[in-house]
C-alpha positions, -999 to 999 in steps of 0.1 A, spaced: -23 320 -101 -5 307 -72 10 267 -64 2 242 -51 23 209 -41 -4 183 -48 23 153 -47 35 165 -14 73 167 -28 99 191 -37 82 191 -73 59 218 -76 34 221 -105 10 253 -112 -26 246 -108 -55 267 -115 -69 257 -79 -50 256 -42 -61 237 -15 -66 205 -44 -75 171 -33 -39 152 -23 -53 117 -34 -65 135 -74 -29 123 -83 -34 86 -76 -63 83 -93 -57 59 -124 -94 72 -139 -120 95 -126 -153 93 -142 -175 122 -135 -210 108 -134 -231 138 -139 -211 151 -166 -203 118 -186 -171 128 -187 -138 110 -175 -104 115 -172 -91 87 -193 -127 87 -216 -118 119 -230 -88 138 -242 -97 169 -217 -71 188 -224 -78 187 -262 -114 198 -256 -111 223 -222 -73 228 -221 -79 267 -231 -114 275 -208 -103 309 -191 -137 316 -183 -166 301 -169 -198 311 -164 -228 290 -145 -267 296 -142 -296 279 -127 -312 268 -159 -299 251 -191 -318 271 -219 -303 306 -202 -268 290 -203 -275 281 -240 -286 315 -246 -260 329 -230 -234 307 -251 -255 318 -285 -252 356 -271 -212 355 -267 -207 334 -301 -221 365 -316 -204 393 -296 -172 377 -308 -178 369 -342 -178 330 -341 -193 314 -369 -202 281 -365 -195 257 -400 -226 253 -418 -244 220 -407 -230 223 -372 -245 233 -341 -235 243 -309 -236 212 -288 -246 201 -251 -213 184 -242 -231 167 -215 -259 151 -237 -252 121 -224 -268 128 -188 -295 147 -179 -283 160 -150 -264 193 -163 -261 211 -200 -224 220 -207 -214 242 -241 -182 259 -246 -176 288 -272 -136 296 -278 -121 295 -239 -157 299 -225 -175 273 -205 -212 276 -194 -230 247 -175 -262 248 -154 -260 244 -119 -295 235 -109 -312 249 -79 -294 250 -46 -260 243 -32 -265 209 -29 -270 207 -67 -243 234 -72 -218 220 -52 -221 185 -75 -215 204 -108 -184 225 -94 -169 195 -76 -164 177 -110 -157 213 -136 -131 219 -111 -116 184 -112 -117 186 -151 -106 220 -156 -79 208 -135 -71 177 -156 -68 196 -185 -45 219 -172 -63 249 -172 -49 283 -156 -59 316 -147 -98 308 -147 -124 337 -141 -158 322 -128 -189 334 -126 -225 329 -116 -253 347 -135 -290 341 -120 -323 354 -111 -326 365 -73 -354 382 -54 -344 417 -42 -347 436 -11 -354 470 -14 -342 474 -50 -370 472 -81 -373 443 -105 -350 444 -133 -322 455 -108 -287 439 -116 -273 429 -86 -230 420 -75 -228 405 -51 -197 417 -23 -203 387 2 -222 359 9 -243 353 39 -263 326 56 -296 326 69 -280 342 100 -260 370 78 -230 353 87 -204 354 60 -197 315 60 -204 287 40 -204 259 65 -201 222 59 -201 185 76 -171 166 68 -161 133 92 -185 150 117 -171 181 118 -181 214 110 -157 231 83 -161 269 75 -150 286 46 -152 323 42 -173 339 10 -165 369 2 -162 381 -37 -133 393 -53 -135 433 -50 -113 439 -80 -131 424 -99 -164 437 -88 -149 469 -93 -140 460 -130 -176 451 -133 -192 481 -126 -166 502 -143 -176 485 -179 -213 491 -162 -206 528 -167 -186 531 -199 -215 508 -216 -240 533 -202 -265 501 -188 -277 526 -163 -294 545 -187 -312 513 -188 -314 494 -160 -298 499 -120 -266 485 -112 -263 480 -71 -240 458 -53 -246 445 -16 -246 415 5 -268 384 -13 -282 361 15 -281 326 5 -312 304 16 -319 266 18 -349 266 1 -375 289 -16 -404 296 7 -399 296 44 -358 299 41 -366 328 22 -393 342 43 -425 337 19 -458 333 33 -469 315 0 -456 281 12 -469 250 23 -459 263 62 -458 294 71 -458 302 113 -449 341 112 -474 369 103 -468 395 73 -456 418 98 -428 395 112 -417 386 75 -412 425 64 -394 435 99 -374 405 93 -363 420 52 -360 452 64 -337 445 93 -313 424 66 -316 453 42 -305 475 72 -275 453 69 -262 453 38 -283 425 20 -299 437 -14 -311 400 -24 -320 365 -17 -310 333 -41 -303 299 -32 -265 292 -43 -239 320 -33 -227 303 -3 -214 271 -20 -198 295 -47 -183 315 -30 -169 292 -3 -157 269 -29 -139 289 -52 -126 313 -22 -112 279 -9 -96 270 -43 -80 308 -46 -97 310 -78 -111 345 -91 -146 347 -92 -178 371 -96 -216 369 -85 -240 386 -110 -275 380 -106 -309 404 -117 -336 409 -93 -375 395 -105 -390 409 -74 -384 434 -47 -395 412 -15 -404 443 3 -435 442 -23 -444 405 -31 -435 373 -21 -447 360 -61 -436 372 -95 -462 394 -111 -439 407 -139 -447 394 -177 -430 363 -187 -418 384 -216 -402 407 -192 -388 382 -173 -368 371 -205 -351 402 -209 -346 406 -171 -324 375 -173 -304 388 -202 -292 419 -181 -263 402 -164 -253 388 -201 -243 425 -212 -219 435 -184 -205 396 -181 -200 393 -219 -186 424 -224 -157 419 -193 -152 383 -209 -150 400 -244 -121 424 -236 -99 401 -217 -100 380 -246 -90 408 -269 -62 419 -245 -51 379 -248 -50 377 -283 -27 407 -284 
């Protein structure tokens, strides 16, 4: 990783992040509220000081699953009469868990909620004195033009307009920050993708993932409480975007990828695909198979995370 001089003097400390908040330094405590976590209430670099990874979803029972799923494909055994534990029990905001140097935490639905949650892991990660972190985002997604069960990474983030930009308000102001995803790693991705044989399984596709405000009209349904375009307008609309690049729709890839591009910090977009919007606007797959849809992205994800963690330990 790269350095940055938060105390704005000739001393210069590595961080995991650039572009970190000057005024961080000053701070005597720092209580992060929807963690119930602190930087003085806990000794964070005794319990995060190794993270390397860490890996975010919309839900907290899939980030639990996906925390049991990588205890296994490493061989951690947990002493009998312990558990793996929410370390965010406290709140019920978020779910946090942490298996060796992997951290998974729920990011809600929505930027908005996303932004909140990686606002405050940064600024602990960053306490602890983490370095060379690998993030990723693992959700479900509605596809365009690719069938359900697709696993999707993403190359770029765009806004409702396909513009590549995650744009926000501070003071008044409009600040932009760029999104795209880190093609190395991408390509790392899809490389395991093919020596694991998934395709013989299920697609691997990668594309542009446009990142709505909300779930029905941001997203171009006609199954929501307003709706003032026809059918017609709605598919014209998904096939011009797929014209463009965009193989799916989701709600948080903006605020991911503007952040952590902002922060320098190396960082992937996996999602699977429920739907192909070209179809439906609703699911009409089996809850069943929705389960194992979801647990797509933990194969290719665990298995990246699995050998860089062999190739530390040598």
């Amino acid at each position: 990783m790269g350095h940055y001089d938060a105390l704005n003097n000739n001393s210069v400390k590595k961080y995991a992040f650039h572009n970190l908040n000057k005024h961080l330094h000053s701070f005597e405590e720092d209580f992060f509220y929807h963690l119930y976590l602190g930087k003085n209430q806990n000794d964070l670099k005794a319990m995060f000081g190794d993270v390397k990874f860490v890996c975010m979803g919309g839900t907290s029972k899939r980030m639990q699953k996906f925390a049991h799923y990588m205890k296994d494909l490493l061989g951690y055994r947990i002493p009998t009469g312990l558990t793996l534990n929410d370390i965010t029990k406290l709140t019920d905001r978020y779910s946090m868990y942490k298996v060796g140097p992997i951290l998974f935490a729920n990011h809600g639905i929505g930027c908005p909620s996303l932004s909140i949650l990686l606002n405050e892991i940064m600024k602990l990660l960053h306490y602890a004195g983490c370095e060379d972190l690998t993030f990723f985002r693992i959700g479900t997604c509605g596809g365009i033009g690719v069938e359900p069960g697709t696993v999707i990474f993403t190359e770029e983030a765009v806004d409702g307009l396909l513009r590549p930009e995650y744009r926000q308000y501070v003071l008044g102001k409009e600040k932009i920050r760029e999104t795209q995803c880190d093609r190395e790693l991408i390509k790392e991705l899809l490389e395991i993708s093919q020596e694991m044989k998934v395709g013989q399984k299920f697609n691997v596709v990668t594309g542009k993932t446009m990142c709505a405000h909300d779930f029905y009209e941001g997203q171009s349904r006609i199954d929501g409480v307003f709706c003032d375009y026809t059918q017609e307008e709605k598919l014209e609309f998904l096939k011009q975007c797929n014209e463009k690049g965009v193989v799916n729709m989701e709600m948080e890839s903006l605020c991911f990828a503007g952040m952590l591009n902002f922060a320098k910090t190396r960082f992937g977009i996996v999602c699977v695909a429920l739907l192909n919007r070209l179809e439906n606007d609703q699911i009409t797959v089996s809850n069943d198979m929705i389960m194992e849809f979801q647990e797509r992205p933990f194969e290719i994800i665990g298995e990246y995370i699995r050998r860089r963690i062999v190739e530390n330990e040598k």
